[in-house]
C-alpha positions, 0 to 999 in steps of 0.5 A: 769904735769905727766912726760912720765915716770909716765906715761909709766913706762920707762925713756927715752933712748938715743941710738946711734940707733934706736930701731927695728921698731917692738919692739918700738910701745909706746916707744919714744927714742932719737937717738945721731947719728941723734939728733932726738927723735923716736917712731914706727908708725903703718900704715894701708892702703886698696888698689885696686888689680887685677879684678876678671875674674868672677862675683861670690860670691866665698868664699875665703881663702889663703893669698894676694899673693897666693889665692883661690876664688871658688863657688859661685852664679854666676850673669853673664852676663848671670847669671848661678846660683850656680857654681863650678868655681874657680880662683887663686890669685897670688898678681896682677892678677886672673886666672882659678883654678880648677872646682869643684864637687858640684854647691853652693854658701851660702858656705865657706872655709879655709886654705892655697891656696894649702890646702884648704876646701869648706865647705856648702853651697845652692845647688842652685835653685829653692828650694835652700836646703843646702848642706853638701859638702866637697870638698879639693883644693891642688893647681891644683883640688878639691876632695870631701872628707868626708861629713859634719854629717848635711846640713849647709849653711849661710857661716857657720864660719871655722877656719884651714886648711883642715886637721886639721879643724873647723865648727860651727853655720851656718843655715841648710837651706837658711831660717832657723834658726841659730844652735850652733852646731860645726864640728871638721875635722881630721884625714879624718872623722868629729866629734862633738864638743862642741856646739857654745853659742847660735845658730848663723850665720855670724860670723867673724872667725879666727884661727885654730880646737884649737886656735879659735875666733869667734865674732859678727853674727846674732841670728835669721833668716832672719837676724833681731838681731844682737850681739856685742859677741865674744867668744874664743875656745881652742880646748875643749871649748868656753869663752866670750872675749871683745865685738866687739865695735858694734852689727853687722854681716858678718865681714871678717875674716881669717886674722890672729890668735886668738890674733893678727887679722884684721876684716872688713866691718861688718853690723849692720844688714839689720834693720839699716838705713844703713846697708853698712860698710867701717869700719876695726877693729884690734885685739891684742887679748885682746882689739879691735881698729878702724884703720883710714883704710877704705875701698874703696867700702862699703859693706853688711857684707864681711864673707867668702869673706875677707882672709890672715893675719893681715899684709896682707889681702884681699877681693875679689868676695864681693859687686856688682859687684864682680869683685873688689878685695882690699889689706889691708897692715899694717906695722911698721916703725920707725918715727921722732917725731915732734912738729907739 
């Protein structure tokens, strides 16, 4: 029989304290204070927070204690369409934000609650064309900034905040096709950036304008083919890394960085039996895992609806009805190994 050295690479130690919970993970020590052996433990859970006031598709961006939900398709009671509303999260509870400039909804947006950029999106009914809108939120207002150089809609994938941002792949209309092409924000005006591996939309994305991560998405329009692809970008270019462990699409993203984030409720696309998920994945930027976590409501893909870190996200104006918001909370504590 193997012996834990062989295996792990490291005796056993006896300390008279624990190691930091957040040093332990694979270790196993034998405390002589307590005569107990220990390890750290990682717990991940998902938890209701605060009803939203509004039932809108926002996009979301900020973190689980300072949020910003704006835009939107708007499905009432009565239903408005496309919208410019907006609504804060402090943590618990939802309250009216800023209105914004230019009705959408199709849309997405990143960065901080004080600095934040909606981006995209349909304009609205009855021809729905996309929009190249860029608006900036700092905490009180939107203010329309720079245009995108072309229309995009399909939640276009972002990484950033809005100063330093980027844009890629997306549809250029509610019907159309994916593209591959990519947008870098600075300095006030846009550029073009090397072009996404192939033409996608609804990828999960993290990160920032130099340390990105995009995977999975959807490669034709409506919506049939979905892929299991992820690829990093470093400010300049874009690698294959680990596929996700499912083709799929719509996972929620901007919750993390490129080597340590956490995706949730990605579909395997409107062809499958089932198309709803629960599912949370964690990445540790070389490998992805399945977190015993789950959601309480299944969705059709969360996309720009899910925001924060990989210790503390959240999901909110996604489903139907979009009043619901879940907190995921991950942590690691030190624990006493037992026989049973």
């Amino acid at each position: 029989m193997a012996t834990y050295k062989e295996i792990f690479g490291k005796k056993i130690q006896s300390l008279a304290s624990d190691i930091p919970a957040a040093q332990g993970a694979g270790q196993i020590w034998y405390n002589t204070t307590s005569g107990n052996f220990k390890t750290s433990v990682i717990t991940s859970a998902w938890s209701s927070g605060g009803a939203a006031s509004n039932n809108a598709s926002a996009s979301l961006s900020g973190t689980q204690t300072a949020a910003i939900a704006g835009f939107g398709y708007n499905y009432g009671p009565p239903e408005t369409g496309a919208t410019t509303i907006s609504e804060e999260y402090n943590g618990a509870s939802w309250t009216a934000g800023g209105t914004g400039n230019t009705p959408r909804y199709q849309l997405n947006q990143s960065g901080p609650q004080t600095a934040t950029m909606a981006l995209g999106g349909a304009a609205g009914a009855p021809t729905m064309p996309a929009a190249n809108a860029a608006e900036d939120y700092n905490g009180t207002s939107w203010t329309t900034v720079a245009t995108l150089p072309a229309t995009r809609a399909g939640s276009i994938p972002m990484c950033g905040p809005s100063d330093t941002l980027l844009a890629t792949g997306g549809n250029d209309n509610m019907s159309g096709e994916p593209i591959d092409t990519t947008f870098e924000f600075s300095s006030g005006a846009w550029t073009t950036g090397t072009s996404y591996p192939a033409p996608q939309n609804q990828m999960g994305a993290v990160g920032t304008q130099t340390a990105a991560f995009f995977y999975g998405g959807s490669s034709d329009a409506p919506g049939g083919t979905v892929t299991a692809n992820t690829f990093d970008y470093n400010g300049t270019s874009f690698s294959a890394d680990t596929a996700l462990p499912t083709a799929s699409r719509g996972w929620g993203g901007k919750s993390g960085t490129a080597t340590a984030c956490v995706a949730a409720c990605g579909s395997p696309g409107p062809g499958s039996p089932n198309p709803f998920s629960n599912t949370t994945l964690t990445w540790d930027g070389s490998a992805w895992s399945t977190s015993a976590a789950t959601t309480g409501n299944t969705y059709n893909g969360v996309g720009g609806n899910m925001s924060g870190t990989n210790a503390a996200s959240l999901i909110a104006h996604s489903g139907s009805p979009r009043l619901n918001t879940e907190e995921y909370t991950s942590a690691v504590a030190v624990a006493t190994v037992t026989t049973s």
